[in-house]
Each structure stands twice: as structure tokens, then as C-alpha cells.
C-alpha positions as CSV (number, residue, x, y, z in Angstrom):
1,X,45.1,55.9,-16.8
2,X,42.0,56.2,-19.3
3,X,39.0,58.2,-17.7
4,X,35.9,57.1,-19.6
5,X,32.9,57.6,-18.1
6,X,32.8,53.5,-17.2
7,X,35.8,54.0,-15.4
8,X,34.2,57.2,-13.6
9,X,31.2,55.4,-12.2
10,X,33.5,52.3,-11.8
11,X,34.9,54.4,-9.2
12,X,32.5,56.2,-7.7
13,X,30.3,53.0,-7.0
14,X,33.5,51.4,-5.5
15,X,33.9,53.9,-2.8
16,X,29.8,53.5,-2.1
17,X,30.6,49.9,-1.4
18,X,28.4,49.2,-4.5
19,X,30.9,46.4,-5.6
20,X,28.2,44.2,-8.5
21,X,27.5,47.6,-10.2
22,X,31.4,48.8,-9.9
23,X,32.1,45.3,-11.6
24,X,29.5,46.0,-14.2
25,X,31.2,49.1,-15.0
26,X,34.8,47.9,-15.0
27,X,33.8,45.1,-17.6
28,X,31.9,47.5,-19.6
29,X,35.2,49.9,-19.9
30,X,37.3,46.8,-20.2
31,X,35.7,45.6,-23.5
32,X,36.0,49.4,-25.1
33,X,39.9,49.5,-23.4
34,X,41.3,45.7,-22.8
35,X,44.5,46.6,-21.6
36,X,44.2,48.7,-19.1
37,X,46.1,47.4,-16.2
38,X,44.5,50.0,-13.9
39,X,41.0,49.0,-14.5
40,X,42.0,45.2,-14.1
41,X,43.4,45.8,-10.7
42,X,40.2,47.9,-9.9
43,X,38.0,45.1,-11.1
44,X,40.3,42.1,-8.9
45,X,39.5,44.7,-5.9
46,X,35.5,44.6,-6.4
47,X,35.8,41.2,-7.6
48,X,37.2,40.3,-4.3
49,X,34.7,41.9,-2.0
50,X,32.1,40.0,-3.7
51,X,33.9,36.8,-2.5
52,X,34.8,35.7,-6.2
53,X,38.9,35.4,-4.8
54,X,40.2,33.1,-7.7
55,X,38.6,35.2,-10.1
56,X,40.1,38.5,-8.3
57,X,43.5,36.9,-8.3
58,X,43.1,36.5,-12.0
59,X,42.6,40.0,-12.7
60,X,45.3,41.0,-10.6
61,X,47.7,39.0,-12.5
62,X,46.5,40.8,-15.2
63,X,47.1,44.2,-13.9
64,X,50.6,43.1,-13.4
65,X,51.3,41.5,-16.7
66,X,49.8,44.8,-18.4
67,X,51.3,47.3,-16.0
68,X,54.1,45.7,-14.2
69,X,55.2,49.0,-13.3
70,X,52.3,50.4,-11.6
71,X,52.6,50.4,-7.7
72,X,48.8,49.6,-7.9
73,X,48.5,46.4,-9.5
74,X,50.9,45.0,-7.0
75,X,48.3,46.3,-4.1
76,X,45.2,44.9,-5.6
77,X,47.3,41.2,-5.9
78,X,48.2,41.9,-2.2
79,X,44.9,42.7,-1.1
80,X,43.1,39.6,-3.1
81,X,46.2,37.4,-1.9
82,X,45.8,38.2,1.9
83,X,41.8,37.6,1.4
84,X,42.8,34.2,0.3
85,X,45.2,33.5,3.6
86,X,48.3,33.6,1.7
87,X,49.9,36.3,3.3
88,X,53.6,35.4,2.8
89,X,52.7,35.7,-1.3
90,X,51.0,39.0,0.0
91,X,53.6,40.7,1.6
92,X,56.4,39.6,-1.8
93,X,53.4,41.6,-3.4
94,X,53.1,44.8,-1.1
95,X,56.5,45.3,-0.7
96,X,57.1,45.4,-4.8
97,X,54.2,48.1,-4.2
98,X,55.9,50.2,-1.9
99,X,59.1,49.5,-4.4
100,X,57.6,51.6,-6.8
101,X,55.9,53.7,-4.7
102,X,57.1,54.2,-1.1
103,X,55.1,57.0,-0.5
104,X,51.7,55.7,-0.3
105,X,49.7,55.1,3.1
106,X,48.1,52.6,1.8
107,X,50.7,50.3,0.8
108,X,52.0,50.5,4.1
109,X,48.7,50.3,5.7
110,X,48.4,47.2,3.4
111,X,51.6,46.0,5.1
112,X,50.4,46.4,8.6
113,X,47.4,43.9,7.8
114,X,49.5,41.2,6.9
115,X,52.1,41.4,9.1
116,X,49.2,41.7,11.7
117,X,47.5,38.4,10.4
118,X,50.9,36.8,10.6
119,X,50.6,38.1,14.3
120,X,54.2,39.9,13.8
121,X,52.8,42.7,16.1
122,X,56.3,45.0,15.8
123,X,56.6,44.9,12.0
124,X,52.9,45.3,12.0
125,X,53.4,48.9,14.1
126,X,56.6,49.6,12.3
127,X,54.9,49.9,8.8
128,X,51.8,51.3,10.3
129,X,53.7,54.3,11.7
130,X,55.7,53.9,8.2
131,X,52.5,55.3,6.0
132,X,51.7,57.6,9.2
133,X,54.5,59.7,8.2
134,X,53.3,60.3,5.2
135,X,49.6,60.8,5.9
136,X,49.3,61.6,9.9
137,X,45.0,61.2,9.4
138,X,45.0,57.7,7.2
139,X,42.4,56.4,9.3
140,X,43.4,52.9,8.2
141,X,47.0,52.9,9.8
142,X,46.1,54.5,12.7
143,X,43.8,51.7,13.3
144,X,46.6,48.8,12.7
145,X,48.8,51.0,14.9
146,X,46.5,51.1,17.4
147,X,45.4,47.5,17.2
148,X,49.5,46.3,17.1
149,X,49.9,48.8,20.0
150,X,47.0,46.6,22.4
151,X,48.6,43.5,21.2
152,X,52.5,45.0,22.6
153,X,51.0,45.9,25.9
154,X,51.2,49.7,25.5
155,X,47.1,50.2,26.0
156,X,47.5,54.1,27.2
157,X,48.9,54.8,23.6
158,X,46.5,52.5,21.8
159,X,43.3,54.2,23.7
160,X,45.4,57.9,22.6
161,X,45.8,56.8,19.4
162,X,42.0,55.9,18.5
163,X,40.8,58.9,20.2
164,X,42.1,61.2,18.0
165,X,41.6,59.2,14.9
166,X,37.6,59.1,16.1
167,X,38.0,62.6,16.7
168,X,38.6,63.4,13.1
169,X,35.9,60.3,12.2
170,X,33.6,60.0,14.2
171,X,31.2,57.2,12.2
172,X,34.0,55.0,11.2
173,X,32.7,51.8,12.3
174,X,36.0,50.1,12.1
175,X,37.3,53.1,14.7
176,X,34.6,52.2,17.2
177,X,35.3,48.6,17.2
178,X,38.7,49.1,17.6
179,X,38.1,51.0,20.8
180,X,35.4,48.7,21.6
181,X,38.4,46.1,22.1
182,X,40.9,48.6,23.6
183,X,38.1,49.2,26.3
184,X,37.3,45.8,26.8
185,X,41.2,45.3,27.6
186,X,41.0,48.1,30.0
187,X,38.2,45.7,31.7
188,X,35.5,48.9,31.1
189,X,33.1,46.5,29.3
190,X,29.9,48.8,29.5
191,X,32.2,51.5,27.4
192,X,33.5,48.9,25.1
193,X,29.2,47.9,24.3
194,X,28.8,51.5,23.5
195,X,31.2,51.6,20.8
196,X,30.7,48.0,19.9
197,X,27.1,49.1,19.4
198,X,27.7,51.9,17.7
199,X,29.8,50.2,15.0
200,X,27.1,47.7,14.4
201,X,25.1,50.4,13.9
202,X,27.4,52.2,11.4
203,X,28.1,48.6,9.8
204,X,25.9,45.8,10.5
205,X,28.4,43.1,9.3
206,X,31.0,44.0,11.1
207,X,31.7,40.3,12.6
208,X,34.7,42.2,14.7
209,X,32.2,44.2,16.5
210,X,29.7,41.5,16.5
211,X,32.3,39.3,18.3
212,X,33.4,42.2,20.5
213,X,29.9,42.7,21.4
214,X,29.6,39.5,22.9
215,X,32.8,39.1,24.6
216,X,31.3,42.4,26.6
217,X,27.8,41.0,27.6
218,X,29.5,37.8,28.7
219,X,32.1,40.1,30.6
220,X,29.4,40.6,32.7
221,X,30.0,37.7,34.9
222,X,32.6,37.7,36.9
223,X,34.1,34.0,36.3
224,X,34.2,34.8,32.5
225,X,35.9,38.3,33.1
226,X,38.5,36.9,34.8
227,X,39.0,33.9,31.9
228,X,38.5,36.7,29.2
229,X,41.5,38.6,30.8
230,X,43.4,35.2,30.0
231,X,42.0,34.6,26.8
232,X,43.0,38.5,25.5
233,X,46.5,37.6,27.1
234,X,47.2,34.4,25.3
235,X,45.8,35.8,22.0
236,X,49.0,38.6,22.2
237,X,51.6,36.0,22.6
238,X,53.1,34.3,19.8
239,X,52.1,30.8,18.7
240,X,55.3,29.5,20.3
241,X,55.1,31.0,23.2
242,X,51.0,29.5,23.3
243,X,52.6,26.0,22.3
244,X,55.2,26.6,25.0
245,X,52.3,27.7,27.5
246,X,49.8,24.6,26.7
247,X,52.8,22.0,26.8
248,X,54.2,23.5,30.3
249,X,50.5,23.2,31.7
250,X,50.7,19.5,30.8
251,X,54.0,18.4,31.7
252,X,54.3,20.5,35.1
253,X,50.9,18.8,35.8
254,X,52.3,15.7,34.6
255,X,55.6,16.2,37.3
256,X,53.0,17.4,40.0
257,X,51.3,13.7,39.8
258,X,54.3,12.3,40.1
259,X,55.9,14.0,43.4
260,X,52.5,13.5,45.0
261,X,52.6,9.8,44.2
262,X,56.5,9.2,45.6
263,X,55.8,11.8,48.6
264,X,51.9,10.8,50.0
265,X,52.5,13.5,52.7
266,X,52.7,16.3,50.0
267,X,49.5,15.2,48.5
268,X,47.3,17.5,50.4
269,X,48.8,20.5,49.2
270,X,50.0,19.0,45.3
271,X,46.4,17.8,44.2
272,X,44.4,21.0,45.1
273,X,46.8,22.4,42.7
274,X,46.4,19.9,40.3
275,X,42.8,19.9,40.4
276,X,42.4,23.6,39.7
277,X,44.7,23.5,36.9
278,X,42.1,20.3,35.2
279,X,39.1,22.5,36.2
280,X,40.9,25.8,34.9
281,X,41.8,23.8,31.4
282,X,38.1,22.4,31.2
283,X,36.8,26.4,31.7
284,X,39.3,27.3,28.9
285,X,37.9,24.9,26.5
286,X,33.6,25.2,27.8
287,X,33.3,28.5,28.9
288,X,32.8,29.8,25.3
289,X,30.0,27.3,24.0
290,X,28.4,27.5,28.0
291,X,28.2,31.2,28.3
292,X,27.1,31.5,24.8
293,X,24.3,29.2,25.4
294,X,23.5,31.8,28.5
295,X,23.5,34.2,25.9
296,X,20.7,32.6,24.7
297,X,18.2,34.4,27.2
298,X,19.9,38.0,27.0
299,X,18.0,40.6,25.0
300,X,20.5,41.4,22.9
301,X,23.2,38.6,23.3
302,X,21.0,36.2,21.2
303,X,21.3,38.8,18.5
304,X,24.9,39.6,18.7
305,X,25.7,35.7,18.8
306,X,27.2,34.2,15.2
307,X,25.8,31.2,13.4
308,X,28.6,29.4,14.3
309,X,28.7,30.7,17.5
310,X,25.2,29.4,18.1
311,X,25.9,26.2,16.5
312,X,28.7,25.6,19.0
313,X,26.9,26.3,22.3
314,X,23.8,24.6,21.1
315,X,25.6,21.2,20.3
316,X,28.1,21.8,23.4
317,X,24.7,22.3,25.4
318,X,23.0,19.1,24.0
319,X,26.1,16.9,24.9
320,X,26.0,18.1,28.3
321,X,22.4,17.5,28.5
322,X,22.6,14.0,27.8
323,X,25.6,13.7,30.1
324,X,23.3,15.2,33.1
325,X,20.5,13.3,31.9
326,X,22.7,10.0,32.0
327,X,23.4,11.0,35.8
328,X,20.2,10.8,36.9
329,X,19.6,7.7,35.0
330,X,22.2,6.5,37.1
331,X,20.5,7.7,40.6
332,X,17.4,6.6,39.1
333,X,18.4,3.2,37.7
334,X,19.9,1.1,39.9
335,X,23.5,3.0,39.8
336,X,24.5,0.9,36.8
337,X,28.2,2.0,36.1
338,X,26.8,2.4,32.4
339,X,25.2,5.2,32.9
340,X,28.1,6.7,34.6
341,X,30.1,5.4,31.6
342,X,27.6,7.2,29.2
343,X,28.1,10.8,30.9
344,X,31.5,10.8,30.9
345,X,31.7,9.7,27.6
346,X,29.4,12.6,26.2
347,X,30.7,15.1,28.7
348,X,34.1,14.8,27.0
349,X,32.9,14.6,23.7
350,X,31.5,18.4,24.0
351,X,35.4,19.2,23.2
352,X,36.0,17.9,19.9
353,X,32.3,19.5,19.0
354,X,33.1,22.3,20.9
355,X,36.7,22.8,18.7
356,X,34.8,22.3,15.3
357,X,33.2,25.5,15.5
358,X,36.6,27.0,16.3
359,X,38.2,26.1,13.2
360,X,38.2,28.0,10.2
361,X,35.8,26.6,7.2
362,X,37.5,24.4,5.1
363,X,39.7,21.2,5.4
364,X,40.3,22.2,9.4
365,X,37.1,22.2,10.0
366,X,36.3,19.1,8.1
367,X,39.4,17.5,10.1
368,X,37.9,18.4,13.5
369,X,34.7,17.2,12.2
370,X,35.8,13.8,11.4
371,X,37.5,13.8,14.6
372,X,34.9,14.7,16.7
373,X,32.4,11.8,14.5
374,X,35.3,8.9,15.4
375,X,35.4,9.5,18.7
376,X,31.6,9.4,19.2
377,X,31.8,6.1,17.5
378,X,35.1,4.6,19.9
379,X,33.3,6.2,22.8
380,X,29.6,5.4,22.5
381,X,30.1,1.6,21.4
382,X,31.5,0.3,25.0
383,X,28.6,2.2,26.2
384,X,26.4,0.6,24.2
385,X,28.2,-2.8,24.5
386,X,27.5,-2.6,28.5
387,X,24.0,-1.4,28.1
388,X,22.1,-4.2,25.8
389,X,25.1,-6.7,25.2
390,X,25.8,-10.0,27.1
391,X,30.0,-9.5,27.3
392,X,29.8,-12.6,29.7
393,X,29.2,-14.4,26.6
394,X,31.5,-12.7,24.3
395,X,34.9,-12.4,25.3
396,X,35.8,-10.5,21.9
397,X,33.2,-8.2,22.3
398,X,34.5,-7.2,26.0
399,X,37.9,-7.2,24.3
400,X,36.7,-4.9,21.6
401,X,35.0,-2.8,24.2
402,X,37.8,-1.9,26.6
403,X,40.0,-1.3,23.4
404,X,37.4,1.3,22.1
405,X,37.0,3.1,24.8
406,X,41.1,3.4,25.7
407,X,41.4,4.6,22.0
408,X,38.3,7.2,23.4
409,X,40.2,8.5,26.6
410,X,43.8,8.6,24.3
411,X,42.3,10.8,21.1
412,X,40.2,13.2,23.7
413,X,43.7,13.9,24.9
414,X,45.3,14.1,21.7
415,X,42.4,16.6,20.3
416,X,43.4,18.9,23.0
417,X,46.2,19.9,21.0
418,X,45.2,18.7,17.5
419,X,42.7,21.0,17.8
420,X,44.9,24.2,19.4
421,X,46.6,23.3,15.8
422,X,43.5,23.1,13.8
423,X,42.2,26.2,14.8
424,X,45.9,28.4,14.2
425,X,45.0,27.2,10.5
426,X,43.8,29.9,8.0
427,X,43.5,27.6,4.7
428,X,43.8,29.3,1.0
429,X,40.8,30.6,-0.2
């Protein structure tokens, strides 16, 4: 590896988090020293955290065609490959990385994050505890060991584990916002702000903290702690087992309805049961945009809240707005079964809009959008129709009515999971 002075400051600016300037560098050494697969790797790696990932990925090609034998230009193709969500091409690249050199934390650390965004929580621990045996202090496996550790239940060992990693550094941001969320399990919220706050303060765009942050403040009311408990639960499981979880809801539902209807002296006790389970899925799907829009009026909440985060609860709140405001039209106007029509039809509607803002930017977001816009349309024109239409005088426009709206009522079920698909979507970058 060539050590010109480029390369020097190439590297010191890298580890300032001065990426632009480290780039600057690296192309400046490049043009002296072309084929030097070590300083194309480094450049895919700055490249990459200035969000430039195709570019990145060619760079890291080129390490690899210039020094196919260097443990390192396989990492920087991992690293740009898992930043572009394609972390099965990521972990081909890693593991030709440790190949070469099976000694290096941070290849293994490398290894945890994928197998961590591929929410493998075991073969994320194993390789964590992998580059731990070669460096007991990498700060970067002990996080992933203790972040895999939280997701496989074993909390005592996560909490030991970030201790003593704090211990040894102490203004690690992503340290603090680990333990943040290791708190937060625990349900000791106010301890979870403090280190939730104090890794904002160490890195202000730490959307991990940010989120944790919130999920604390909102913790502070009892009907959300008890749904965040369920929402940290679900998010350890496996995406079959969610699948498996969602679907059973339904269908045991489903059966529920049933034996009330062919045993009436059941009912009483079958459609309680039945009607928490409705009001319980409802909370799942509006208690993020509703407490975020509570968040609203909290000091620091409206701070800590995302731009999508506020875009969600704002549109989620406007849609139930109009719904209320349809009510009262209703009490107001006669009762007209329009107006009743009308609030329904924008109550359920805030799920679709509320599931946009859950998918990831790009075509599943665009999907959900589209979505979301069609059923508007099949919901809002029978509204319409009943409002200012004569349908006594048109029988095709009743007909095209009652049509629209069934379509309504089936794709709001449908989107229920469409969109539980929709949001498990991380597309390429």
C-alpha cells in the first residue's frame, strides 16, 4: 500500500468523518497512483457515506479487480453492498473477506450487520462473538452482540455487555442508543431518554436514537407502553412467525364469528373477545400516527419526531378529522346515512396513509401510495354519489356506487396485509 501524503490525509479526514475532503484526497492520489486497489476501496467507503452508492460500488469493483487478493476490497464491496439493501451479495462479499483474512474484527463485525439486517439474530451473535475473540474491546461487535442478544431474549447479558463497552467509551453515541433500547425493553423509559439524549447529543443524526427517543416519550402513557411491549416483541420474531401471527389473528377471529353465529347463547362471551381483538388490531395500526400527533405538543417530542414521522400523524390526523367532522354533520344534518357513509369511509382510509409512511422510499412506498390514492377514489365516489346525485334516476350510477364502495371495504382488508408486505421491503439502492 502506497503512503503518499494524499493517501495520509485521505485517511485521516476519513476517521474525522470529513468524507467530501477524504474523496478529494483519494482522487488526487489516484490520478498520481491509478492502480491502487487500496485507495479505490477507501474511496468506494467515503463515496458511500456521501450517499453516492452506485458510484461506491463501482470503485469497489475496482479494488477487487486491482487487488483481488486483499481482504479489504472485499469489505469496502460488503459495506457499499449492504448500504444498497443487497445483503445476500454482501455477505458472498464478507465472507471472501474473512477468507483471506479471518482475523479481523471488522470483517466479522461486518458480518453481524448483515446477518442482523437479514434479522438472522443467532448467526448475527455468532460472528459478533467471532471478531470478539480477536479484539475483546471492538466497540462495533460488542454493539451487534449486544443488539442480537435483546433480540434472543437474553436482556441481563445485553445490558452487561453494553456496560462494559460504555465503560471503556463513554461518548460513543451508537453505545448510548443501544442501551437507550436495552432500557426501553427493560420498560425503564426515563433511563432509556438519558441515553437516548445523550447520543443525540454526541451525534445529532443518529435516526436510531431519534426513533428511540420517541418510542420513550410516548412510553409515557400507559396504553402505548403496554402496545410498545407488543411492538418490541413482534419486531424479535421472524417474518414467518409475524406472517404466522397476523394470519392466526384473522382466521381465529374468522372461526370466533362463526361459533357465535351457530351457538347464539355463546355470543355473550365470543363477541367481547372478538371486539377487543378489532379494537386491539385498529391500536396496532393508529397508535403510531395518533400518539405522534400528541407528540406534537410535548417540548421535546416535536423535535425528536422524523419528517416522515410528522407527515404520517399529520395526514392520519386530518383523515380522522374529517371523519369526526362528518359525525357531527350527521347529528347536525338531519342524520343522513351519508354523512355516516363519509366517516367511515375516511376513518378507514387513515390506514393505507398511515402504511405509506411505513414503507421504505422507493417503489414500496410508491405502491402504498397508489394504493392508498385508489381507494380514496372507490371510497369517496359512493359518498359523493349519495350526497349531490339523484340515484333514483340512475340505476347505473347506484349500480356503480354499491360496486365502488364493496371494492373499498375488500382492498382496506387486503392492504392490511399488502402493506405488513410492503413495509418488510428494503429495495436496492
Amino acid at each position: 500500500m502506497s503512503q503518499s501524503p494524499h493517501l495520509q490525509r485521505a485517511l485521516v479526514l476519513q476517521s474525522q468523518g470529513r468524507h467530501d475532503l477524504a474523496e478529494k484526497e483519494l482522487r488526487q492520489h489516484l490520478a498520481e497512483i491509478p492502480t491502487d486497489g487500496f485507495a479505490h476501496a477507501l474511496l468506494a467507503l467515503n463515496v458511500a457515506e456521501l450517499d453516492r452508492l452506485a458510484e461506491a460500488e463501482e470503485s469497489a469493483r475496482e479494488a477487487i479487480g486491482l487487488a483481488p487478493d486483499h481482504a479489504f476490497s472485499h469489505y469496502a464491496m460488503a459495506r457499499v453492498l449492504s448500504a444498497r439493501n443487497r445483503e445476500d451479495a454482501a455477505a458472498l462479499a464478507i465472507m471472501e473477506a474473512i477468507r483471506l483474512e479471518p482475523t479481523d474484527a471488522d470483517y466479522h463485525g461486518m458480518l453481524a450487520v448483515i446477518e442482523f439486517h437479514r434479522r438472522r439474530w443467532q448467526p448475527s451473535l455468532d460472528a459478533a462473538e467471532t471478531g470478539l475473540r480477536f479484539d475483546p474491546e471492538h466497540v462495533n461487535c460488542n454493539n451487534l452482540r449486544a443488539m442480537a442478544l435483546v433480540k434472543l431474549g437474553r436482556k441481563a447479558e445485553a445490558g452487561a455487555t453494553i456496560d462494559s463497552t460504555l465503560s471503556r467509551d463513554p461518548d460513543n453515541a451508537v453505545s448510548h442508543a443501544n442501551k437507550g433500547w436495552t432500557l426501553l425493553e427493560q420498560g425503564r423509559r426515563k433511563d432509556a431518554m438519558t441515553h437516548f439524549r445523550e447520543s443525540l447529543r454526541l451525534d445529532p443524526t443518529s435516526d436510531w436514537a431519534r426513533a428511540g427517543l420517541v418510542e420513550a416519550i410516548k412510553a409515557g402513557n400507559p396504553i402505548y407502553a403496554l402496545l410498545l411491549k407488543y411492538f418490541l416483541w413482534m419486531a424479535k420474531l421472524s417474518a414467518r412467525a409475524q406472517w404466522g401471527i397476523l394470519l392466526g389473528g384473522y382466521f381465529g377471529n374468522r372461526m370466533l364469528g362463526d361459533l357465535s353465529r351457530k351457538n347464539p347463547q355463546w355470543s355473550p362471551w365470543i363477541d367481547p373477545i372478538r371486539i377487543a381483538y378489532v379494537a386491539f388490531a385498529l391500536l396496532t395500526w393508529l397508535s403510531q400516527p395518533l400518539f405522534n400527533l400528541m407528540l406534537f405538543l410535548h417540548p421535546q417530542g416535536r423535535h425528536a419526531l422524523s419528517g416522515d414521522q410528522r407527515g404520517q400523524a399529520s395526514w392520519v390526523g386530518l383523515l380522522l378529522g374529517l371523519a369526526l367532522a362528518s359525525v357531527g354533520a350527521w347529528f347536525f344534518c338531519g342524520k343522513k346515512f351519508e354523512f355516516i357513509l363519509t366517516a367511515l369511509v375516511l376513518g378507514l382510509l387513515a390506514i393505507p396513509v398511515m402504511a405509506i409512511f411505513v414503507c421504505a422510499r422507493g417503489w414500496p412506498r410508491m405502491t402504498m401510495t397508489a394504493i392508498a390514492v385508489v381507494l380514496a377514489g372507490a371510497g369517496l365516489y359512493p359518498a359523493f354519489v349519495m350526497l349531490f346525485a339523484d340515484t333514483s334516476q340512475s340505476t347505473a350510477l347506484g349500480t356503480s356506487a354499491i360496486g365502488a364502495l364493496n371494492f373499498f371495504f375488500i382492498g382496506i382488508f387486503a392492504t392490511q396485509f399488502l402493506a405488513n408486505w410492503l413495509a418488510a421491503q428494503r429495495p436496492r439502492r
